[in-house]
C-alpha positions, 0 to 999 in steps of 0.5 A, a space after each residue: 500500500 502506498 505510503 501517501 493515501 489521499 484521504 482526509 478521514 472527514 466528511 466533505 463540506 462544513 458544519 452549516 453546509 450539513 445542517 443545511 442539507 439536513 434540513 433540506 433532504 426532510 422535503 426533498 426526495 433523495 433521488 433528486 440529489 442523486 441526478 444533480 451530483 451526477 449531473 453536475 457534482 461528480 463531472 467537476 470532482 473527477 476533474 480536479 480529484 485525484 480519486 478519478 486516477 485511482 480508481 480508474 486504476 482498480 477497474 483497468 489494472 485490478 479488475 482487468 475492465 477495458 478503457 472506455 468500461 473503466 472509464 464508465 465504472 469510475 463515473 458510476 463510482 462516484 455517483 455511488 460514492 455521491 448516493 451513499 453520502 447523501 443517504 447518510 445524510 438523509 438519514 440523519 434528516 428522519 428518513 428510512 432506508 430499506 435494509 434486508 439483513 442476511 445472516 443476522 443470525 451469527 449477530 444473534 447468536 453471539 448476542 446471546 453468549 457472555 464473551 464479546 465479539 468482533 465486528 470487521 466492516 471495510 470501506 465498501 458500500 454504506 457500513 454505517 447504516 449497520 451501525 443503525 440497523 444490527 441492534 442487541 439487547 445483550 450487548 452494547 456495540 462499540 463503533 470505532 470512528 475517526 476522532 477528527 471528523 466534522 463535529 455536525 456528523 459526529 453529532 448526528 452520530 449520535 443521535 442516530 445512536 439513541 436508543 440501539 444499544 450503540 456507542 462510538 470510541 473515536 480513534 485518537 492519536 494517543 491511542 488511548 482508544 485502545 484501553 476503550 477497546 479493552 474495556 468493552 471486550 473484558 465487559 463482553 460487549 461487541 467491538 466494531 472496526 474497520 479492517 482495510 486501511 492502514 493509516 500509517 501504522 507499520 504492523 501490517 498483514 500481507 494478503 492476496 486480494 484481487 489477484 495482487 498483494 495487498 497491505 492490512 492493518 494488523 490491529 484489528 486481526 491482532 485485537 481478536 485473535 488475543 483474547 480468541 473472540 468471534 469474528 464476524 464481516 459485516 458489509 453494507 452494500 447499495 442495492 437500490 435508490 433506497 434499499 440495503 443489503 447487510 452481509 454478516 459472515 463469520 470468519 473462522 480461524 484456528 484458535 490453536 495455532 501460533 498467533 502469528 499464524 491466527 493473525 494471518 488466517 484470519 486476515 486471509 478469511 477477512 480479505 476473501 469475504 472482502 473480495 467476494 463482496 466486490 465481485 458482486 459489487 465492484 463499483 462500490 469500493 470507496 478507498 480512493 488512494 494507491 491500494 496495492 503495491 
């Protein structure tokens, strides 16, 4: 993975501009926030964003698409990109998605036991609204988010959050996260955590995806595999204007094994999850930097 990801980590736009689009999206249909981005929104960003490089770069290289179809695809990309964003946003305004959960059993089972458990979400489709949606009364659910992101999307957060059993633990860069973490897995609660960017940390899990090596970061393998929790995947993928489908599949690995050994098949079973979700949605990959070497 390259060393320089182009990646703020923050929501796009200000403060007032997201209470105004709250605001808005209560009266208007979201649908027509799609057509304006797509018609005048994404033209201008895939000219002056450098995202339009690689993304092209992940449909013509990675997944093999000819020029003018990974053109296409990354045009498509970004409006998804567009849609999901504005979703987001048009939940926070009251309004309902329609969300089809597949495999919520494996989220209810290990609800019911007393160890804790681990969510690894990526950055594909709209993983958020699971944060919305997979709700338990067993356990509370700890949601890792970036400590710097705008204070208007933090807040609606946790409005969002109010009553679903669900807390965020913001990632800072002192890493007292980490004893949050800890505390929530010693308590039997349920932790969250992106598992597809590294973000600048060395330790880092070498795995074959799409075909080509690929850089993971070890944490989230490492918080799992010390304490032998359930791992689960957990994909938010667009299947509609307004429709979702939630994936949740367990990732199994051989708890008797040299740790190093847990690590790496764990990240194996993460990444072949990823990559099987991909193949069924490949415009709905969203980390726009040099992913492979």
């Amino acid at each position: 993975m390259a060393e320089k990801q182009q990646w703020a980590g923050t929501t796009y736009g200000s403060d007032r501009m997201h209470e105004y689009l709250i605001k808005s999206l209560r009266f208007i249909d979201v649908r027509l926030l799609y057509l304006f981005s797509a018609i005048f929104v994404i033209p201008v960003c895939l000219v002056l964003n450098p995202s339009r490089k690689t993304a092209y770069h992940y449909f013509r290289d990675i997944l093999h698409y000819g020029k003018l179809k990974a053109m296409w695809a990354t045009y498509v990309n970004h409006c998804l990109f567009a849609q999901v964003v504005i979703d987001k946003f048009a939940m926070y305004s009251g309004k309902r998605m329609n969300v089809e959960t597949i495999g919520f059993e494996h989220y209810h089972e290990r609800s019911l036991k007393e160890p804790g458990f681990v969510h690894l979400s990526s950055h594909i489709g709209n993983y958020e609204i699971a944060g919305y949606t997979l709700k338990s009364r067993d356990k509370r659910m700890n949601a890792l988010v970036y400590a710097g992101e705008k204070e208007s999307v933090m807040e609606n957060r946790n409005k969002m959050f109010e009553g679903t059993n669900t807390r965020m633990i913001a990632v800072k860069s002192d890493m007292s996260h980490l004893f949050e973490i800890d505390s929530a897995l010693v308590a039997g609660e349920v932790v969250s955590i992106p598992a597809d960017r590294i973000n600048g940390s060395p330790k880092a899990v070498e795995c074959t995806f799409m075909g080509r090596k690929a850089r993971f970061p070890q944490g989230p393998f490492s918080v799992a595999t010390m304490r032998g929790l359930d791992v689960l995947a957990v994909n938010v993928m667009k299947e509609g204007w307004t429709k979702y489908k939630i994936y949740i599949t367990p990732l199994e690995y051989d708890r008797t094994l040299p740790r190093k050994q847990q690590l790496q098949q764990l990240a194996d079973a993460y990444v072949a999850e990823l990559e099987k979700r991909l193949r069924q949605y490949p415009e709905q990959w969203y980390n726009f930097f040099e992913f492979w070497n």
